[in-house]
C-alpha positions as CSV (number, residue, x, y, z in Angstrom):
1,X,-10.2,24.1,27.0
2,X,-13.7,23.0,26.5
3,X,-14.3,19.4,25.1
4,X,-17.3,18.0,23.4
5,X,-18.7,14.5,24.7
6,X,-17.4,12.9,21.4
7,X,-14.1,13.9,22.1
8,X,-14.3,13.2,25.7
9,X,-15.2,9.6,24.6
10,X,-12.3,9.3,22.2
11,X,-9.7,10.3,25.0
12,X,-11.1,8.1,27.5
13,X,-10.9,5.3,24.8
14,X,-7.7,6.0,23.8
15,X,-6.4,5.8,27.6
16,X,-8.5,2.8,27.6
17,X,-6.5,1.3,24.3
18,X,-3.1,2.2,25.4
19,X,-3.4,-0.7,28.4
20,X,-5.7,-3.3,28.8
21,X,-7.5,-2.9,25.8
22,X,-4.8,-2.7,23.6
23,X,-3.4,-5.6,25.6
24,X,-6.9,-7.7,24.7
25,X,-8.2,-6.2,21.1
26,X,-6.6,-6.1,18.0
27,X,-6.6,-5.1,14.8
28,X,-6.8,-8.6,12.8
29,X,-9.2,-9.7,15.9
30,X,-11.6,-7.2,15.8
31,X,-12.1,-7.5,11.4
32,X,-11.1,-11.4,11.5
33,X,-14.9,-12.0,9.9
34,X,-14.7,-9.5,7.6
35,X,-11.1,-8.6,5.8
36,X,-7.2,-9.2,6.7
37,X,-5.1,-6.1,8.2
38,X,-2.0,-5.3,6.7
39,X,0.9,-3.0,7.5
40,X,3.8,-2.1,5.0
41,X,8.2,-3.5,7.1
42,X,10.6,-1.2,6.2
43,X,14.2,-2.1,6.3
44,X,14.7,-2.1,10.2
45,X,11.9,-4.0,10.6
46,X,12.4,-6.8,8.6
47,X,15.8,-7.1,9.8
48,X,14.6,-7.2,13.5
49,X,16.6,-3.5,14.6
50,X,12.5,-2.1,15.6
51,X,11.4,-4.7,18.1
52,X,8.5,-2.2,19.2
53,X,7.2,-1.8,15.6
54,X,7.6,-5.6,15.1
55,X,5.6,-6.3,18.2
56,X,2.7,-4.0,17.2
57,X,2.8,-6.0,13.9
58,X,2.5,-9.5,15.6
59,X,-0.2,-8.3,17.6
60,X,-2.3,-6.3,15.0
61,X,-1.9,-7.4,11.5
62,X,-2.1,-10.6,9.7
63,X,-0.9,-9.5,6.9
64,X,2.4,-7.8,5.9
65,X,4.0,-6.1,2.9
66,X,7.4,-4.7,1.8
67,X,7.8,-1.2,1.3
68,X,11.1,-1.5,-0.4
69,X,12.9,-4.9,-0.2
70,X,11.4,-6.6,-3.1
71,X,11.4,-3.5,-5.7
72,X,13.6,-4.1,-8.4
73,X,16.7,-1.3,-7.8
74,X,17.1,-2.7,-4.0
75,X,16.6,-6.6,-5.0
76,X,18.6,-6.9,-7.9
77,X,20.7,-3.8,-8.2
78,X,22.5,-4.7,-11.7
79,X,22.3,-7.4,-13.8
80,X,24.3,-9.8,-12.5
81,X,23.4,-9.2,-8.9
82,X,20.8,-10.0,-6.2
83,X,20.3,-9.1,-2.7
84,X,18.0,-11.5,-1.3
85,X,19.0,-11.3,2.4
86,X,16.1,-8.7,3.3
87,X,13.6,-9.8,1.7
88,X,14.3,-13.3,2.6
89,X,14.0,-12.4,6.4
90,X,10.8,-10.4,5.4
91,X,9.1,-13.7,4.2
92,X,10.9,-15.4,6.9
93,X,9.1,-13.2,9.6
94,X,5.6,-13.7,7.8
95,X,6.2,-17.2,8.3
96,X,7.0,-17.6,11.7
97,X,4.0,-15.2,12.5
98,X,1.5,-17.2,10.4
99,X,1.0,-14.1,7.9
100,X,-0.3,-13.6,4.7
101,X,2.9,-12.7,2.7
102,X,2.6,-9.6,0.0
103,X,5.2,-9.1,-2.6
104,X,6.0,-5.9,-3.8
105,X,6.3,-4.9,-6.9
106,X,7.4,-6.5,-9.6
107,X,7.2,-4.1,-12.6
108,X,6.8,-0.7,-11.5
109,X,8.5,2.4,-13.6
110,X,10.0,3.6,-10.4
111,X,13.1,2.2,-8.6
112,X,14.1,0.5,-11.5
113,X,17.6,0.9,-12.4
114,X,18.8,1.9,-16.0
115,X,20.3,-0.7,-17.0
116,X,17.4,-2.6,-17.0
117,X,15.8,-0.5,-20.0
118,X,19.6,0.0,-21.8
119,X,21.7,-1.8,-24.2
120,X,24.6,0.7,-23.2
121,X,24.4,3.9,-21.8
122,X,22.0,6.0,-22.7
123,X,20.7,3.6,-26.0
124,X,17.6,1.9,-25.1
125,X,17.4,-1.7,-25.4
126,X,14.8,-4.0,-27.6
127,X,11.6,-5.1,-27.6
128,X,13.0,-9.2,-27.0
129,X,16.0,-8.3,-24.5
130,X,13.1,-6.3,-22.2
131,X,11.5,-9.3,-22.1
132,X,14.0,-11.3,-21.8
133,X,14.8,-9.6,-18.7
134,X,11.5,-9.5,-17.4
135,X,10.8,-12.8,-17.3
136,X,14.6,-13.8,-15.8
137,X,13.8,-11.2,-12.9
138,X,10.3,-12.9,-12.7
139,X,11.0,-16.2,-12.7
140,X,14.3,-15.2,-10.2
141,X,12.1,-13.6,-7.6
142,X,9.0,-14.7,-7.4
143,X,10.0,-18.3,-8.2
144,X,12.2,-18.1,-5.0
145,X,9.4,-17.1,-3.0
146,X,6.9,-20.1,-4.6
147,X,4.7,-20.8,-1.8
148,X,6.1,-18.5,0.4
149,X,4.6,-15.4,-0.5
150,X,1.0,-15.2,-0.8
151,X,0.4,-12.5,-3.1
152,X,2.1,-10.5,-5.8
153,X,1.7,-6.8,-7.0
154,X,2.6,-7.9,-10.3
155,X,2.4,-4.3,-12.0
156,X,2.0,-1.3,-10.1
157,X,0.9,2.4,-11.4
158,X,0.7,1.3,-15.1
159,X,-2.0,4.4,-15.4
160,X,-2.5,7.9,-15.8
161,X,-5.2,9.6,-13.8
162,X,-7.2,10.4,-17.4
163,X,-7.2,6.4,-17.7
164,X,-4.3,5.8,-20.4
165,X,-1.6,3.8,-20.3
166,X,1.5,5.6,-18.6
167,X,4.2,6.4,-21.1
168,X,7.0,4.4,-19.4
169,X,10.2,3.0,-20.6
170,X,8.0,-0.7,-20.7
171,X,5.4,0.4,-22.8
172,X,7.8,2.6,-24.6
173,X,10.3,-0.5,-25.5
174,X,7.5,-3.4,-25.0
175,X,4.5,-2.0,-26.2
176,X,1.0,-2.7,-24.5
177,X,1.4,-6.4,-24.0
178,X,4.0,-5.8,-21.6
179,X,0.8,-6.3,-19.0
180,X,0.1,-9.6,-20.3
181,X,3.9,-10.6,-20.2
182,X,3.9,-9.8,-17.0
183,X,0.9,-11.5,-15.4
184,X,2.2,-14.4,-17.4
185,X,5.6,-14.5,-16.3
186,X,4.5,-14.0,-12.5
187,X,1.3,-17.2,-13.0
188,X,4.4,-19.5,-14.6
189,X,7.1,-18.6,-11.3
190,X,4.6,-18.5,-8.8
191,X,1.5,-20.6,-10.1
192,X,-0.5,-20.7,-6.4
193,X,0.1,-17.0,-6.0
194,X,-2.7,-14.2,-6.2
195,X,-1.6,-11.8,-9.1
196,X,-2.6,-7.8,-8.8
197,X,-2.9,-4.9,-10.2
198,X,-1.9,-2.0,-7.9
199,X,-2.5,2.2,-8.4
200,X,-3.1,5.0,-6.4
201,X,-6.0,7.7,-7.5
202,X,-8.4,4.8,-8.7
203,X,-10.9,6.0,-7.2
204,X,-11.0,8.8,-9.9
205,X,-13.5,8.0,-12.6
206,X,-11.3,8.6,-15.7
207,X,-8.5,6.3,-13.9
208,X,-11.1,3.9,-12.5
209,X,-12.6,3.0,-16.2
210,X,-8.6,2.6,-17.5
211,X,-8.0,-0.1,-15.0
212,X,-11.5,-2.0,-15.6
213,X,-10.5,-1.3,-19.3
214,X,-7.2,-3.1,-18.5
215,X,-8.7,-5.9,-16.6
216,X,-11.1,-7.0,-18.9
217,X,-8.4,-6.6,-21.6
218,X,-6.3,-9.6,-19.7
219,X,-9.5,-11.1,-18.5
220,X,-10.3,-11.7,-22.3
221,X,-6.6,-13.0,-23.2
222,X,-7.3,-15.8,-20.4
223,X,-4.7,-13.7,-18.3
224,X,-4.8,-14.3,-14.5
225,X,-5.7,-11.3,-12.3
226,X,-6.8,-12.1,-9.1
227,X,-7.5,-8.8,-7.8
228,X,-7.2,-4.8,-7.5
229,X,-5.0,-3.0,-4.7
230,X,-6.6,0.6,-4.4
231,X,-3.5,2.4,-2.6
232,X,-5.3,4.6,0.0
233,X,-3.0,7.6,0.0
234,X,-5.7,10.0,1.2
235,X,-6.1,13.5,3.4
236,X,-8.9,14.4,5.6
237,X,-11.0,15.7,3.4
238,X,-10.5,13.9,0.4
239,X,-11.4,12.1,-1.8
240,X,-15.2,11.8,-1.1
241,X,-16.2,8.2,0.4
242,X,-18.7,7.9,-2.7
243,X,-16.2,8.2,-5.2
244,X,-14.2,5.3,-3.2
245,X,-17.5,3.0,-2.9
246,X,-17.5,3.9,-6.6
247,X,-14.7,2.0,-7.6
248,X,-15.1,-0.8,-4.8
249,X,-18.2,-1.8,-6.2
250,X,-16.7,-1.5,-10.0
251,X,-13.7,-3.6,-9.5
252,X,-15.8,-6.5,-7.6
253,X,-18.2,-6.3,-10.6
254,X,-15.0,-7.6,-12.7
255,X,-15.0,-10.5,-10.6
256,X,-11.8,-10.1,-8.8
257,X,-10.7,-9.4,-5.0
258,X,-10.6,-5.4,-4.2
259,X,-7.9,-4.3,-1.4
260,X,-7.7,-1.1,-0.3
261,X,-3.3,-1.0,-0.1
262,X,-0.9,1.8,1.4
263,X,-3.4,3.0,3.4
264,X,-2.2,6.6,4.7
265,X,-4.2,10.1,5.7
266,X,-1.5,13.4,5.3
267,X,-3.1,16.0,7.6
268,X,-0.4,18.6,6.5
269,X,-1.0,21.3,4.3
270,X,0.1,20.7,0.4
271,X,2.0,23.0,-2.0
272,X,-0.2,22.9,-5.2
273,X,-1.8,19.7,-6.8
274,X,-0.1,16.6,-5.4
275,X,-0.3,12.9,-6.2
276,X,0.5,9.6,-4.5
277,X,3.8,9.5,-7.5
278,X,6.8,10.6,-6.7
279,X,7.8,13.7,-7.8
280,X,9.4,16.9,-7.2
281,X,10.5,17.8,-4.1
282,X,10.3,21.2,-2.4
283,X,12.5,23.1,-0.4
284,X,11.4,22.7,3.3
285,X,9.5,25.9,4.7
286,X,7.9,26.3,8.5
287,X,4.4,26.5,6.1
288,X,4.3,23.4,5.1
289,X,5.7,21.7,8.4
290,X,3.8,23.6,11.2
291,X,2.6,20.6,13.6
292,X,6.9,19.6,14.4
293,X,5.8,19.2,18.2
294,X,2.2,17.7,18.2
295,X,-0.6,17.3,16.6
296,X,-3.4,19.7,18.0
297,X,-6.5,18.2,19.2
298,X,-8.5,19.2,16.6
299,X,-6.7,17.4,13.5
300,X,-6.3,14.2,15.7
301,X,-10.3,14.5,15.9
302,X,-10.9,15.1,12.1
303,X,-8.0,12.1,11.4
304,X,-10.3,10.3,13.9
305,X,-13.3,10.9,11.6
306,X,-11.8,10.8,8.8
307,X,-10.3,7.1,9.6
308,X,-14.2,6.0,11.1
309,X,-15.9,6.9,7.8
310,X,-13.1,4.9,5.6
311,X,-13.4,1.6,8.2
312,X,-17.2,1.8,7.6
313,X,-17.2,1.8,4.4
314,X,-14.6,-1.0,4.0
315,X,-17.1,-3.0,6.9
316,X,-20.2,-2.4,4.5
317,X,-18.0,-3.8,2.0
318,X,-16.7,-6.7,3.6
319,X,-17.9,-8.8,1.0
320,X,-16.0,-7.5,-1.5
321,X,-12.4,-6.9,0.1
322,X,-10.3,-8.8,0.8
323,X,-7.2,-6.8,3.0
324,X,-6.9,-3.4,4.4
325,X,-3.1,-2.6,4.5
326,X,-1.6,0.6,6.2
327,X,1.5,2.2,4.5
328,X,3.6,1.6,7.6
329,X,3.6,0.7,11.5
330,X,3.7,3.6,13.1
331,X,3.8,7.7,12.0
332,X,7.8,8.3,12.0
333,X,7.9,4.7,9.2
334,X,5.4,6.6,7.3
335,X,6.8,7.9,3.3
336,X,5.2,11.1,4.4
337,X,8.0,12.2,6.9
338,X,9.6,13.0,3.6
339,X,7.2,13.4,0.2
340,X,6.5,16.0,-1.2
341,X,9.0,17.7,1.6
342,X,12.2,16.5,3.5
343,X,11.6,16.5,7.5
344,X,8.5,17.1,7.9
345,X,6.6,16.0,10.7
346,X,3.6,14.0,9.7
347,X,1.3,11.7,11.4
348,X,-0.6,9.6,9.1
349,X,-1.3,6.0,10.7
350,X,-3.2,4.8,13.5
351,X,0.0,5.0,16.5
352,X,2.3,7.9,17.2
353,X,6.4,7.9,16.8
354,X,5.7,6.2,21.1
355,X,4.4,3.4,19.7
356,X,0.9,4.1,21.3
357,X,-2.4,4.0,19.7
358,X,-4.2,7.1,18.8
359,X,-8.0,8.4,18.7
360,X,-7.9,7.2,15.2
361,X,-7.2,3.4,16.3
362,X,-10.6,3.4,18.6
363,X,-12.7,4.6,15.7
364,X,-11.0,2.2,13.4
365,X,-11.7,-1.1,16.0
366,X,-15.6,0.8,16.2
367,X,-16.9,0.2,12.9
368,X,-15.9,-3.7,13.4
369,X,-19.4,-5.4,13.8
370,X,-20.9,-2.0,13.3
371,X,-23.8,-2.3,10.5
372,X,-24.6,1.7,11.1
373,X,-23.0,3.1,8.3
């Protein structure tokens, strides 16, 4: 097998990070300067069963967020019932490590049981009783976390990809100002906390003028948005790096912190036009699961490239954002092991199911201090 003198380099410098380098660079050290480095605790991890995934964190990020523990459906199941104790050793771990503390999310149309949108079964609920429990799930969870947590995705995926409001059961039952309610309820538990809107797809430019439509809406009712999370659910050859710059450079114009959030590359093939949402899933076939062994070389070269040209951009931008946070520690944590397809094999982040860093991580620690790009 014949190997170009890029690739050669990349192998050499991923021997080189799996010992002392790894042992004497990190993530958060090498972009200290420039943005924080986030990574996404599942439920093992915050509960201290993954003491290899928990290490990598310590070393690498400074940041952290939840992938689950602080959605509605697992935090406060039905109404009169909370279960605090995972996300309370979440925010415990960000504090022993010194971390900057993400909540997420706290109005989201996913993972959010019925009853929350019912009077009884199957009869939706009123305008004032929504709100009502809003603001008493609000003011529960993030006023528990006062201090604690740095930084709230107050609503997440409130958009459609054309740029309208999604039809959801809040807009339904609320109306528009259900935003407004929300930002507001979040500022009044949580007043030192950075409120955000978070989507995947904004760097389309139908979706990307529907959030700076929303923005400036809440900007011009006085409401506090401190910044935009720009979930980086990506593949290897899309979407283009302009149309990202795009958007990064539109949402700073609005004058609020940009973050580029559940950061994530799928090098497996797709079944039609998918999104970030979550939505139907497919029967498992061999086609759509063929690297269950390995990765070949080639596609850990071209996630390798693909992961160089996103950290250069982000450097150029250092400016403007503020965190760069990976959907997950390590490839078998990673949401793509089972969307769109149950068990497949996918290998998305920067260190394989070992634990050990891949090409990807040594072209990711390259662009820091790089002004090539």
């Amino acid at each position: 097998m014949n190997f170009s003198l890029k690739e050669i380099t990349l192998i050499l410098l991923t021997v080189l990070i799996g010992g002392f380098f790894l042992g004497n660079q990190s993530l958060k050290e090498s972009f200290r300067d420039d943005f924080r480095v986030g990574a996404a605790l599942n439920y093992e991890q915050v509960n201290g069963q993954d003491i290899k995934a928990l290490n990598l964190v310590t070393l690498h990020f400074n940041s952290i967020s939840p992938e689950n523990v602080l959605k509605w459906g697992p935090v406060h199941p039905s109404p009169d019932e909370y279960n605090f104790e995972p996300a309370d050793n979440y925010v415990a771990f960000g504090q022993e490590e010194d971390m900057f503390i993400i909540g997420h999310t706290l109005v989201w149309h996913q993972q959010t049981p019925d009853w929350v949108f019912e009077e009884t079964k199957g009869k939706a609920t009123t305008r004032k009783k929504l709100l009502e429990r809003m603001q008493s799930h609000i003011a529960t969870v993030a006023g528990r976390y006062r201090g604690k947590i740095g930084g709230w995705d107050v609503v997440n995926e409130a958009l459609e990809d054309d740029g309208s409001l999604r039809k959801t059961k809040w807009l339904e039952i609320i109306g528009e100002d259900y935003l407004a309610k929300a930002f507001e309820y979040t500022h009044q538990a949580a007043p030192e906390a950075e409120l955000y809107y978070n989507d995947y797809n904004l760097w389309k430019p139908a979706k990307r003028q529907g959030a700076i439509r929303m923005i400036k809406n809440l900007q011009e009712k006085g409401i506090q948005v401190d910044g935009i999370g720009m979930q980086g659910h990506y593949s290897l050859d899309a979407p283009a790096i302009d149309e990202i710059e795009a958007s990064i450079l539109a949402f700073s114009d609005l004058g609020v912190k940009v973050m580029i959030t559940e950061l994530d590359i799928d090098v497996l093939p797709k079944r039609g036009s998918l999104s970030a949402d979550l939505g139907e899933r497919y029967e498992e076939s061999a086609a759509y699961n063929p690297y269950s062994e390995a990765l070949p070389d080639s596609l850990e070269q071209r996630l390798a490239d693909r992961y160089g040209e996103l950290f250069a951009l982000f450097y150029k931008h250092r400016d403007k954002i503020s965190r760069v946070t990976f959907w997950g520690v390590a490839d078998h944590h990673s949401w793509l092991n089972n969307w769109p397809i149950r068990g497949r094999t996918s290998y998305p982040l920067l260190f394989d199911r070992e634990y050990q860093a891949k090409p990807a991580f040594g072209a990711v620690v390259e662009q820091a201090g790089e002004a090539s790009y």
